[in-house]
N, C-alpha and C positions, 0 to 999 in steps of 0.2 A: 242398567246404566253402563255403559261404554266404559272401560280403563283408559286412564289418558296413559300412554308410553312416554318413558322419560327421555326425554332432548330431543321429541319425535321432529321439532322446528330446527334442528341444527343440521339433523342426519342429508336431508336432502340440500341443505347450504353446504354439506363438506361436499356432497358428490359434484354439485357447482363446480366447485372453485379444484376437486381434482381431475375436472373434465377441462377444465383452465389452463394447469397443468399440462395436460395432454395435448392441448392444441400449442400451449409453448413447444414442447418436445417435437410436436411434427413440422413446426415451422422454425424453429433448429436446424432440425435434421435436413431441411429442405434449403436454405441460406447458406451462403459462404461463412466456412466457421473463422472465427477471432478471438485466440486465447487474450484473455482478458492481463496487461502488462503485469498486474498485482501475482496471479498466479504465475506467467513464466518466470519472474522473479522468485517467486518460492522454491520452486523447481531449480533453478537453476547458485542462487546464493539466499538462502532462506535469511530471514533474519524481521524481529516486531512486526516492523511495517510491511511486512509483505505478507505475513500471518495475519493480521489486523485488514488487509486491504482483498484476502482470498477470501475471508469469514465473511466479509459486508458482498460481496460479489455473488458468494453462494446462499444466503441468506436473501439477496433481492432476487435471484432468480429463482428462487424455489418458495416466496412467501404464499402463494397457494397452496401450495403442497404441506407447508407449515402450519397455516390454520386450520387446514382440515383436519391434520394429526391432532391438534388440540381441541378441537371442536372433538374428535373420533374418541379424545382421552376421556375429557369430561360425558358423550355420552357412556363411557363404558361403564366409569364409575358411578353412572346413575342407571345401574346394572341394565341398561340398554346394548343386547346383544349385537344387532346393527354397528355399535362402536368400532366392535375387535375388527370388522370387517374395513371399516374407515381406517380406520390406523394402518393395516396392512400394506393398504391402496397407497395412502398418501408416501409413505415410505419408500415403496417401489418407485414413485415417479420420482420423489425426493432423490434418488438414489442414481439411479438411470439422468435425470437431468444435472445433477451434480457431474457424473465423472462423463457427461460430454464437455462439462466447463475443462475439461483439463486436456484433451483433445487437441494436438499442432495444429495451427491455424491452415486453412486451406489455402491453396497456391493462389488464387483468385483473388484474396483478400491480403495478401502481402505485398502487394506493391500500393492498395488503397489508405491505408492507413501510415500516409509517409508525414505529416506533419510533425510530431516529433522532432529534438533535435537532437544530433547526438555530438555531444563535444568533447575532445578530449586537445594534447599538444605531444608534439614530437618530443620523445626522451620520459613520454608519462606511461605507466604503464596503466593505470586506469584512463576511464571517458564516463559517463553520464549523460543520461538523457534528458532535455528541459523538453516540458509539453508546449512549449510555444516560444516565438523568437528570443534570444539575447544580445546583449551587448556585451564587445570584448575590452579588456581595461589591464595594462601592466600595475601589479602591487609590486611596492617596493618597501621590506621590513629587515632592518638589521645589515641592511646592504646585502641583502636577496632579495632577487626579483622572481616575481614567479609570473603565471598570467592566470586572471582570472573570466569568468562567464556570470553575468547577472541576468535576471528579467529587466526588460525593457518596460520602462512606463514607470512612472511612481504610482500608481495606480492598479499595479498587478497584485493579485492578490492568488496564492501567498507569494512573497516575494523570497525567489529561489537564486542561490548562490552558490559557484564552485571555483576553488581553487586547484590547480596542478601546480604542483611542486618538482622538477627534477633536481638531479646529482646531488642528491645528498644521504647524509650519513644516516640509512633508518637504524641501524645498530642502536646508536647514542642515544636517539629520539624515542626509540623504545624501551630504554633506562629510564628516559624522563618524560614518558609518555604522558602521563597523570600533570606534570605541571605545564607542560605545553597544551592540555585541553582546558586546564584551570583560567592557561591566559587567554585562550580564544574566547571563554565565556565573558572575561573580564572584557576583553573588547567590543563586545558583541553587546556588553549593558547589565550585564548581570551579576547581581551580588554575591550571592548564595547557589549557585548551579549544581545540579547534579550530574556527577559522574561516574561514567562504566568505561570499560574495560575489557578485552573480549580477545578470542584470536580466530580465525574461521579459515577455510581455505582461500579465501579472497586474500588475507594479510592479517596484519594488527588493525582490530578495528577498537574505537575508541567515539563513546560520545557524550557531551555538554547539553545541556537542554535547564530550562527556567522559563519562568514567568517574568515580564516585566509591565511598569501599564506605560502609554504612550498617550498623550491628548484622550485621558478617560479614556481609551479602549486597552483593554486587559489581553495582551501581546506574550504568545509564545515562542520562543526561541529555539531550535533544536538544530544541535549541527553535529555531522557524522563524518569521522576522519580515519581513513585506512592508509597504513603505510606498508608498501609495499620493499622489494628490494634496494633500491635503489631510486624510489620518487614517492610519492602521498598525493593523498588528495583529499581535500577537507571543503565539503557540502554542508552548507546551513542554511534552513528555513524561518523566517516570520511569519505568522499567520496567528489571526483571532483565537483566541483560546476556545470559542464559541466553538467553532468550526473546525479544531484541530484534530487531529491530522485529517486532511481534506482528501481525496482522490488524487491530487496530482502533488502531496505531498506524499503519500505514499509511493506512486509512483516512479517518484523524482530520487527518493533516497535508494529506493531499492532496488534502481535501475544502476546503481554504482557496480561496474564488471571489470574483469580486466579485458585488455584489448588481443 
């Protein structure tokens, strides 16, 4: 009577899927590369969303490579020798496809991908990127004006907002850092907010974020504000708690640089 071999049905599904793998890597390697915004954001001002948005980025491109290591685990532990061999394989490409994600985008592919927009105002030392058109609008609070950038449409989802703030005192503002995010939340609809606190090489960064619901839908709030020397700038997102943080909420926060 025959021995049945343990996982003997998975061993040749992992090689599948890391021959899958391998034709990603050679049609990679063969395309105009495109570091992916999430990652040069990491690289360049790290911070949540930009860790949160390189994880989801390296995980979709490598989910072949992925299963096979788990498929390669479970055969191992069903003392299937074949396994150790799986897991190797899957790693390597895992590995190799990973640190081509981090790769400067090629010269070919930097002038294609101009849709973005990058906003910022004379006298601000930050700008931010929105993934699609806005509309510009003067705020006036306390008898300061500052100027603002929204998504266009009531129907943009998530609906992205930024403020530039010049000539003022970040000194003061970062004595009362904590209740000036306290009142943005309150303006924003939020009872109970949470807040951080933080200093990075970008500035004083500082953020607000809560739940609220809106016509039965369960609506997350998160707004992110860096002051810098002498201006700030305070970015805040709406978006379905469903869906939260989306791609182009990670994007949008973590594209905040100086100029």
């Amino acid at each position: 009577m025959k021995t049945k071999t343990p996982g003997r049905f998975l061993v040749p599904v992992g090689w599948v899927l890391i021959a899958i793998s391998g034709i990603i890597l050679v049609g990679t390697l063969q395309q105009p590369r495109y570091r992916d915004p999430s990652i040069q954001t990491l690289l360049t001002n790290p911070d949540s969303f930009a860790i949160i948005g390189t994880i989801r980025v390296i995980i979709g491109f490598n989910f072949p490579a992925i299963l096979a290591c788990l498929f390669g685990i479970y055969v191992k532990v069903r003392k299937n020798p074949k396994g150790k061999v799986l897991i190797i394989s899957s790693v390597i490409f895992f590995l190799i496809n990973s640190a081509i994600l981090f790769l400067p985008s090629s010269e070919s592919t930097v002038a294609i991908h101009n849709d973005p927009i990058d906003a910022t105002i004379p006298g601000c030392e930050f700008k931010v990127t929105f993934p699609r058109p806005v509309k510009k609008k003067v705020v006036s609070a306390g008898g300061i004006e500052s100027i603002a950038y929204e998504s266009e449409g009531s129907a943009s989802t998530p609906y992205l907002r930024a403020e530039f703030m010049q000539s003022l005192d970040t000194k003061t503002m970062t004595n009362n850092f904590r209740e000036i995010l306290e009142n943005h939340a309150r303006l924003s609809g939020l009872s109970i907010p949470e807040i951080t606190e933080s200093e990075y090489l970008l500035g004083n960064v500082g953020t607000y974020s809560g739940v609220k619901t809106v016509e039965d839908l369960t609506i997350k709030v998160y707004g992110k504000m860096v002051l810098g020397k002498s201006s700030a700038i305070n970015c805040m997102i709406v978006e379905q708690l469903e869906v939260f943080p989306s791609k182009d909420t990670v994007n949008f926060l973590g594209s905040i640089s100086r100029k």
